[in-house]
C-alpha positions in Angstrom: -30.3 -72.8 -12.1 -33.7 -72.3 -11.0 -36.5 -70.9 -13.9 -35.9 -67.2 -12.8 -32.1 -67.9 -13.6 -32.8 -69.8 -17.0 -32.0 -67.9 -20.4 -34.3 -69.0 -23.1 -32.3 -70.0 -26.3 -33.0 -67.4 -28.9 -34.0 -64.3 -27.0 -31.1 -61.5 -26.6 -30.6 -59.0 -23.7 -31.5 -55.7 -24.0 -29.6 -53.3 -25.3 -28.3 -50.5 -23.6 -27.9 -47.1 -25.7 -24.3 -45.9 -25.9 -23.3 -42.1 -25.3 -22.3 -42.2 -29.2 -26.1 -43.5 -30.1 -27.5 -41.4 -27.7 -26.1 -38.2 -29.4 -26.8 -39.3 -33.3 -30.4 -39.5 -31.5 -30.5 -36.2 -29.8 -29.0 -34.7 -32.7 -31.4 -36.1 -35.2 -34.8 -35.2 -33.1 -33.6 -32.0 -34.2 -36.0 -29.6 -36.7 -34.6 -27.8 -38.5 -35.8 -24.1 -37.5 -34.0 -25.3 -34.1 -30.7 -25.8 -36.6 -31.6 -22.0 -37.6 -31.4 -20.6 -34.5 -28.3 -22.5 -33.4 -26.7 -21.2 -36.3 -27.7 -17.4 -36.1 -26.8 -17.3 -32.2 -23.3 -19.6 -33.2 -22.3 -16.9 -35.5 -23.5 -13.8 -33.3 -21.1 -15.5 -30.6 -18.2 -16.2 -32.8 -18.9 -12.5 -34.1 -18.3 -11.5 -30.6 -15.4 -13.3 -29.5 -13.7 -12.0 -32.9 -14.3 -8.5 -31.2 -13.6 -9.6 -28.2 -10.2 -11.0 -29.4 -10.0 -13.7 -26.5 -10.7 -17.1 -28.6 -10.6 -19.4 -25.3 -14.6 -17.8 -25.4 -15.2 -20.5 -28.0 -15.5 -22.9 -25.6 -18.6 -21.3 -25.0 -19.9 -22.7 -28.7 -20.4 -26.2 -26.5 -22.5 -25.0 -24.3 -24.9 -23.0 -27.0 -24.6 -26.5 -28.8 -26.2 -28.5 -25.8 -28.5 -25.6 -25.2 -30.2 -25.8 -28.6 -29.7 -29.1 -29.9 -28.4 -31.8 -27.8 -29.4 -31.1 -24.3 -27.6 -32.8 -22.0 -28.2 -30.0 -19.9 -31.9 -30.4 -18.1 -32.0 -26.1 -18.7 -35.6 -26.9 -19.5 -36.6 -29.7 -16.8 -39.8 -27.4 -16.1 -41.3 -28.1 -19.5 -42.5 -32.1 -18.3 -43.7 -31.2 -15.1 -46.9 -32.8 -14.2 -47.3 -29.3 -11.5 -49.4 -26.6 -13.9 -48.2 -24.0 -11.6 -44.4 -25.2 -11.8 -44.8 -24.6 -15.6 -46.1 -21.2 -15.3 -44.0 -19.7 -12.8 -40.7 -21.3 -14.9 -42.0 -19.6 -18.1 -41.5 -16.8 -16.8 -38.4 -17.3 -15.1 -37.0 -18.3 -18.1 -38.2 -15.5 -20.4 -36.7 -12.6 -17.7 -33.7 -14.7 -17.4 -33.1 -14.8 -21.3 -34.2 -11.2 -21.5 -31.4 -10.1 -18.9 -28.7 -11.9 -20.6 -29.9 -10.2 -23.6 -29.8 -6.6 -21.7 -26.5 -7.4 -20.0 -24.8 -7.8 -23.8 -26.5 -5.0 -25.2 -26.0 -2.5 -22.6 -22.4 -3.7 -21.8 -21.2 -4.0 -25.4 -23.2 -1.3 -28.0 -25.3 0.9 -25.8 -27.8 2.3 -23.1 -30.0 5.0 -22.1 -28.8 7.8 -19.7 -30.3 10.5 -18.4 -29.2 14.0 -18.0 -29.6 14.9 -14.2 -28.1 18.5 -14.1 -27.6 21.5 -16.3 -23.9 21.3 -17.1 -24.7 20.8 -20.7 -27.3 23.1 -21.0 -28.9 24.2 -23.8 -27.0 21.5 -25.5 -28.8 19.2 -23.6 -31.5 19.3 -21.5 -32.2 18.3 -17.4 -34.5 15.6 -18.0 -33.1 14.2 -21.5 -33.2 10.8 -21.8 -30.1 9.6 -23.9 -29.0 6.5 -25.8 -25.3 6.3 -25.4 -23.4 5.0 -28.2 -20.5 2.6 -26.6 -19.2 1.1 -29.8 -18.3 4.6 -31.6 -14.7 4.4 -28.9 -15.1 0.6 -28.7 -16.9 -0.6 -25.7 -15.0 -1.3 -22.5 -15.5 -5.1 -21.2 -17.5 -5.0 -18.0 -14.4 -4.8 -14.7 -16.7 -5.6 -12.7 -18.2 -8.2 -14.7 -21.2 -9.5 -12.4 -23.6 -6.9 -11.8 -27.6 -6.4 -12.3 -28.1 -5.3 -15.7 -30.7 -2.9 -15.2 -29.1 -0.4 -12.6 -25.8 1.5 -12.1 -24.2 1.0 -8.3 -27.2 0.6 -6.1 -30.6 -1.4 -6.2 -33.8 0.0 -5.9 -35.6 0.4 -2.0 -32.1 0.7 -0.4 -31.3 -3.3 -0.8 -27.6 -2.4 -1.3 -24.5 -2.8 -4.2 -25.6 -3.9 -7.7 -22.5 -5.3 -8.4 -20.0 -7.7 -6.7 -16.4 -6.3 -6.4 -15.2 -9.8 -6.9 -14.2 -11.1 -9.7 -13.0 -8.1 -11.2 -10.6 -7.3 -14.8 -8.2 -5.6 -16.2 -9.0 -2.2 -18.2 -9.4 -3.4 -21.9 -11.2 -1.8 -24.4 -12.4 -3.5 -27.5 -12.0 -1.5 -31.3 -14.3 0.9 -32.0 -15.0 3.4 -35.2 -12.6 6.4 -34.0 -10.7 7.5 -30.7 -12.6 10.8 -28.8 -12.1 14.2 -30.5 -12.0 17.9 -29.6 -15.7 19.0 -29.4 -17.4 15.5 -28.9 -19.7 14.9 -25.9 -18.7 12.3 -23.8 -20.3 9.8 -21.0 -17.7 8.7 -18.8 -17.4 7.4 -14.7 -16.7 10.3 -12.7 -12.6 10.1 -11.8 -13.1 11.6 -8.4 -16.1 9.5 -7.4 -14.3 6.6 -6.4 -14.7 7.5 -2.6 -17.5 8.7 -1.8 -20.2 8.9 1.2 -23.0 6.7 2.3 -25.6 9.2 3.4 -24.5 12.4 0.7 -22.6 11.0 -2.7 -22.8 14.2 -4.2 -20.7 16.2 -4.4 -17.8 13.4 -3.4 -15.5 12.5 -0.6 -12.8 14.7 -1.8 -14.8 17.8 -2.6 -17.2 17.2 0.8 -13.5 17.0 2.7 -12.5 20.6 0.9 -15.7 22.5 2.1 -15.9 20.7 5.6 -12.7 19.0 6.1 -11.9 15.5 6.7 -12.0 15.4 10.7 -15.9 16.3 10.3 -16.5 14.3 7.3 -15.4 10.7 9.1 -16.7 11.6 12.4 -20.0 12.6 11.5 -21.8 9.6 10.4 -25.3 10.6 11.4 -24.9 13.4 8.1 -22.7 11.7 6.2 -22.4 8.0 7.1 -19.2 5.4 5.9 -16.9 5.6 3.8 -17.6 4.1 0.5 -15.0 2.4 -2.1 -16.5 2.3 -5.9 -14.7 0.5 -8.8 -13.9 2.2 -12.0 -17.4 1.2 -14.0 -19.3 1.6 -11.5 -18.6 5.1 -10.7 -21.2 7.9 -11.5 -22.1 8.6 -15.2 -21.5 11.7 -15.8 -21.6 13.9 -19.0 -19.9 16.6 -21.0 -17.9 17.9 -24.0 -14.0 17.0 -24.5 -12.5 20.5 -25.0 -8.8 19.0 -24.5 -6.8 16.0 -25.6 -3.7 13.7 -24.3 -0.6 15.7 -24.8 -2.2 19.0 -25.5 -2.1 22.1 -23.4 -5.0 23.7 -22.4 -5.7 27.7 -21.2 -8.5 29.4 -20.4 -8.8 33.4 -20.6 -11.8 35.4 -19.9 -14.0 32.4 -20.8 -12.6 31.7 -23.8 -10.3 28.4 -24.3 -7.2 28.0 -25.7 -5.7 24.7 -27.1 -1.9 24.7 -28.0 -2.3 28.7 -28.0 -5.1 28.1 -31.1 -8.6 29.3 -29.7 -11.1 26.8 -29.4 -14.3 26.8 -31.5 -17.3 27.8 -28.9 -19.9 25.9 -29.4 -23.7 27.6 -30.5 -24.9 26.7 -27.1 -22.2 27.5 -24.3 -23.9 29.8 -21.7 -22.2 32.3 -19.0 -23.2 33.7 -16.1 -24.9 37.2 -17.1 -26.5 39.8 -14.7 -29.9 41.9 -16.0 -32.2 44.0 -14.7 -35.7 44.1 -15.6 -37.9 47.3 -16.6 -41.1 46.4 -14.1 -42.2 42.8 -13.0 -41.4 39.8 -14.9 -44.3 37.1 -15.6 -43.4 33.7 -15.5 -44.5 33.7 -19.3 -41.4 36.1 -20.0 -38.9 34.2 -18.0 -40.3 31.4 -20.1 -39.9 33.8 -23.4 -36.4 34.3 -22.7 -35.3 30.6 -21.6 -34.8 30.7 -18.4 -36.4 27.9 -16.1 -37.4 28.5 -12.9 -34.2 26.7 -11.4 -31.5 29.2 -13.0 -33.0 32.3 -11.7 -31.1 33.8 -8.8 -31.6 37.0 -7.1 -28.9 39.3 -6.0 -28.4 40.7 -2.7 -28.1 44.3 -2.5 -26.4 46.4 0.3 -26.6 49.9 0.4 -22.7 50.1 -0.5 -23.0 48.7 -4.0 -25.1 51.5 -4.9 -22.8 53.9 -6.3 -20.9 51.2 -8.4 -24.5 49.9 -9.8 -25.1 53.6 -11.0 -21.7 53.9 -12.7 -22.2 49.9 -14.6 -25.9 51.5 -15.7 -28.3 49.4 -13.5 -31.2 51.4 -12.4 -31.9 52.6 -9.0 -34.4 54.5 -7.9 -34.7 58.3 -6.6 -35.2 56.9 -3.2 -32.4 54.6 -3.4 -34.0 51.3 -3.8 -32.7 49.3 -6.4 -35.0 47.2 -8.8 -34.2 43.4 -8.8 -31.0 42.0 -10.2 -31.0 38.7 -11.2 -28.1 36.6 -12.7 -28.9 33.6 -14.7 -26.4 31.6 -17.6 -27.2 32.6 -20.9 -26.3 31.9 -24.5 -25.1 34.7 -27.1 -28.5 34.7 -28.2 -30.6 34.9 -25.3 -28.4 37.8 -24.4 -29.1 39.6 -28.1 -32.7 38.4 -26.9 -32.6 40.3 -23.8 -30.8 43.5 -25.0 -33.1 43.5 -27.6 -36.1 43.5 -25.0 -38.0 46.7 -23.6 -38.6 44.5 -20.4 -35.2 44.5 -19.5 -33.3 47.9 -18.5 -29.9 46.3 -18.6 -27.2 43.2 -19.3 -24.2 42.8 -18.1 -21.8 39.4 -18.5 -20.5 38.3 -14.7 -16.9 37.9 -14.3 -16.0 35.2 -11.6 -13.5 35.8 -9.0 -11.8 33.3 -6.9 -13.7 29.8 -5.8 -15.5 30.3 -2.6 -16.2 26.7 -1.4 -13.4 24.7 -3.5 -10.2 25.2 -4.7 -9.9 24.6 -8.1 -7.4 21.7 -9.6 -4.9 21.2 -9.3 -5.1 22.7 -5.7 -1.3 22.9 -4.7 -0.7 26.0 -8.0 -4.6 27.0 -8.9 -4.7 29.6 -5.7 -4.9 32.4 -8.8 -7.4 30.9 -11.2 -10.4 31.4 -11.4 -13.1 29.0 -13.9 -12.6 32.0 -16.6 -9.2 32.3 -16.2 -7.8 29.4 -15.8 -4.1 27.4 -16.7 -1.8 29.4 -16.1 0.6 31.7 -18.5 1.7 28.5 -20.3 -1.3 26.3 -20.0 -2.0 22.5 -18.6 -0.5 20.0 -20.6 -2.7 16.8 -20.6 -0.8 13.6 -19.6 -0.8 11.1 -22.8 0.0 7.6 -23.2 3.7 7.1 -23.6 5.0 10.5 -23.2 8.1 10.5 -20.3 7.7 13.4 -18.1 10.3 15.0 -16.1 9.9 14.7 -12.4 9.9 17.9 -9.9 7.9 19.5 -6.9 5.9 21.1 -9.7 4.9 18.4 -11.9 4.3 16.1 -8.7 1.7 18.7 -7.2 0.0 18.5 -10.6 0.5 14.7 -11.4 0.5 12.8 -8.2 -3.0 12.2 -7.8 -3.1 10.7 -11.0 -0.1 8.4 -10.9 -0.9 7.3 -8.2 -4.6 6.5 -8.2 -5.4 6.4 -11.8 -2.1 4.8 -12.8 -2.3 2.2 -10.2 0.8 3.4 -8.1 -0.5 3.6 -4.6 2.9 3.7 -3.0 4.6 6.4 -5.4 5.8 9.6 -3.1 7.9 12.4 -4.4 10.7 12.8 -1.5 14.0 14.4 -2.1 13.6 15.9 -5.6 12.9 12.6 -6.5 9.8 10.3 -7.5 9.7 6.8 -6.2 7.4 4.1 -7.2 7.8 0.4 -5.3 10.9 2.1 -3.7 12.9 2.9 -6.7 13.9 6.5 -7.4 12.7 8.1 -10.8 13.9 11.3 -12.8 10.9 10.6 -15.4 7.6 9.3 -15.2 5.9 7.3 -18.2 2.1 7.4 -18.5 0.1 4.1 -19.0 -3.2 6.2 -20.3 -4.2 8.7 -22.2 -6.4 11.4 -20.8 -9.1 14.2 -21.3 -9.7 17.7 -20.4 -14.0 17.9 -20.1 -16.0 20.6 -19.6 -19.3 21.4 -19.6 -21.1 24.2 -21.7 -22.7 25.8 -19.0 -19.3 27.2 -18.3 -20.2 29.3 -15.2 -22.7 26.2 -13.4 -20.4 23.2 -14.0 -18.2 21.2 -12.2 -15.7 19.9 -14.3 -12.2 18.9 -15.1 -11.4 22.5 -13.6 -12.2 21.4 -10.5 -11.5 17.1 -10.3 -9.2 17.2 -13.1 -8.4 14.9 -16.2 -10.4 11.9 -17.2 -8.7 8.6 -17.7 -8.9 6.4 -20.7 -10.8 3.9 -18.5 -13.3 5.6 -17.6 -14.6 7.0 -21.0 -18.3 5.2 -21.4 -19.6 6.6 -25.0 -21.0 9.2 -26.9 -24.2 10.3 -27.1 -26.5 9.6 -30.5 -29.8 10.6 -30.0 -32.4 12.4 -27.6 -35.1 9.0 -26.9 -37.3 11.3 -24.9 -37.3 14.7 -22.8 -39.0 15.5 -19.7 -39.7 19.2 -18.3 -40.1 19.0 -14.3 -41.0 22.1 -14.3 -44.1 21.6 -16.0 -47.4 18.9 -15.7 -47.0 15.6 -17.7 -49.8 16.7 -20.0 -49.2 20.7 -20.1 -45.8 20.8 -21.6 -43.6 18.0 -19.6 -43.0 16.0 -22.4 -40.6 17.8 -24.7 -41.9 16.8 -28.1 -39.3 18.7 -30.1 -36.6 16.8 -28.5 -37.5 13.4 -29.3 -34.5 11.6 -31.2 -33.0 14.8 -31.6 -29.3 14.7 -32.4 -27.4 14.3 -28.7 -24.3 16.1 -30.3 -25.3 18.8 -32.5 -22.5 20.2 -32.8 -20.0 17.5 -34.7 
């Protein structure tokens, strides 16, 4: 042995630390405020996989162990950087990370803000109300497609393209909630019928831009309405409105008025209809605004020379030399109407009764050629498919049906041939549904297209409900003259329950 090689008598090697001393140690270093906090986030996860009902997510407890206490994960290798700039730029990296995990779970499993882009629901709720949706009042639906940017629906800001990736995707499965939907509740859910829609114009959708143009134009010209686009069920559009039919019940409409099992529907204080009215001499803005009618739901009505006589005999004025003061229809509530009869300024009011659909046929398209929107089901009403209920197979019930056993019930091949339904090639007398489903409409009955026209909503694609009003924007007015609506500000979303 050479000196290098020569072990002095008395002085031991040193020790190496073993993975069991190396944990007592990590664990140990802890202080106990970081115990705290491992505990309150443990039991918030724990809380959550209860819900979720899935207890493989416990796994999940050793990772939140090695994030707060032992650390075998470098998460944090930023912190003993000797590069200043490193540490910055990672603080903040880490606080928006940790703040979109946090979004993600709150806006995927209680709630989010929504805002109300049209006037389907108004004056119930406002164009340019900002909502907060309650998700956990039906039980919140885990995500389908479950990796998606938090902060935004389908697409990402400055045209950059899907907000979500397709794959991995999951089943349909909802977690419990307080109550199931009920008659009269207003309800955010993914638009059924915007699963296809167009690249360059997404509203209306594929099916109803195919109806008014047909389908030859529609995929041919790309330079007005570009490709063809697939969306799945959660990422859909949001839309919103009130739930005026349940599964298995039968729903008729008849001069405006709904019918449920042959019981009449309670209207709600704010539904609005088309009405016609005539005013006495010029109306100022400041009326229009008096009576509350924006700017958008003011429409003028063409006059020709042969609806003369039949304005005389309904009472509209016209003059001696056979002009005719303006006519203007607009959707009104009961009382704005009392309002308006009530009013010098106008000469007369008169409710409009819509004929057939110009544009679009109303659903489902193969027996609606006689209904109108205010007259609407039939002599024996549309029964609303419900979960578990066998119904008996024909030409009728597949015309009604079809689209959604096939698309919504996940049986793309299913054909009705032969007085027969066949699903994977076997013949069927009855057909079983997996779903429940809902009849929504919206309470600007004349100005909104709903389940009259797409038909029923699907189970899966029921979001929440609204709770409260967070804030309420006028575009019709300045940001400091009136564009904020003050009165609406966490105003109850759905009055009338």
């Amino acid at each position: 042995m050479t000196g290098n090689d020569t072990i002095k008598p008395g002085t031991p090697e040193k020790n190496k630390e073993t993975f069991a001393d190396g944990f007592r140690r990590r664990v140990g270093e802890n202080r106990p405020t970081r115990w705290v906090r491992f505990s309150i986030v443990t039991l918030l996860y724990v809380l959550w996989v209860a819900w979720m009902g899935n207890w493989w997510l416990l796994l999940g407890v050793l990772l939140l162990f090695d994030i707060y206490i032992t650390g075998y994960i470098p998460f944090t290798w930023w912190k003993k950087s000797k590069n200043s700039a490193v540490r910055s730029v990672m603080s903040w990296v880490d606080a928006i990370v940790y703040a979109l995990v946090l979004v993600y779970f709150i806006f995927a499993f209680i709630g989010q803000n929504y805002q109300i882009p049209s006037s389907s629901l108004e004056k119930t709720l406002y164009t340019g109300d900002y909502l907060f949706v309650n998700k956990a009042v039906y039980g919140p639906r885990v995500p389908m497609t479950p990796v998606y940017f938090p902060l935004v629906h389908n697409e990402l800001p400055f045209g950059l393209g899907k907000s979500y990736m397709e794959n991995p995707s999951l089943p349909y499965h909802r977690l419990k909630g307080m109550r199931d939907v009920e008659a009269g509740d207003i309800v955010v859910f993914n638009f059924p019928a915007g699963d296809t829609v167009m690249s360059r114009i997404q509203n209306p959708d594929y099916y109803t831009l195919i109806s008014i143009h047909g389908r030859d134009r529609v995929l041919n010209d790309k330079a007005t309405f570009g490709e063809v686009i697939y969306r799945p069920v959660d990422r859909r559009e949001n839309y919103v409105k009130r739930c005026v039919g349940l599964p298995g019940q039968r729903i008729r409409i008849v001069d405006g008025d709904i019918y449920i099992d042959g019981e009449k529907f309670l209207t709600p204080e704010n539904v609005q209809f088309n009405h016609f009215y005539q005013a006495a001499g010029h109306l100022t803005e400041e009326d229009f605004e008096e009576f509350g009618i924006p700017a958008d739901d003011r429409y003028t009505v063409d006059i020709t020379a042969s609806d003369i006589p039949s304005l005389r005999e309904l009472g509209f004025k016209v003059n001696d030399d056979g002009t005719v003061p303006q006519i203007f229809v607009s959707p009104m509530t009961a009382s704005m109407v009392e309002q308006m009869e009530q009013s010098p300024l106008i000469t007369k009011v008169m409710k409009q009764v819509p004929g057939p659909e110009q544009l679009t046929r109303l659903f489902p398209e193969a027996i609606s050629a006689d209904w109108t929107r205010a007259d609407y089901g039939g002599e024996n009403g549309l029964w609303i498919p419900k979960k578990g209920t066998a119904l008996k197979m024909n030409q009728a019930a597949w015309d009604i049906y079809g689209r959604t056993i096939k698309v919504y019930e996940n049986n793309p091949d299913a054909e009705f041939k032969n007085g027969k339904l066949y699903i994977n090639g076997e013949p069927h007398d009855t057909y079983t549904f997996k779903m429940n489903y809902y009849f929504m409409m919206g309470d600007n009955r004349d100005n909104s297209l709903d389940s009259r026209y797409w038909g029923f909503v699907p189970e899966d694609h029921i979001v929440g409900t609204p709770w409260r009003v967070l804030v309420s924007f006028d575009k019709d007015k300045s940001l400091f003259n009136g564009g904020i609506r003050w009165n609406r500000i966490l105003k109850d979303a759905n009055p009338d329950k």
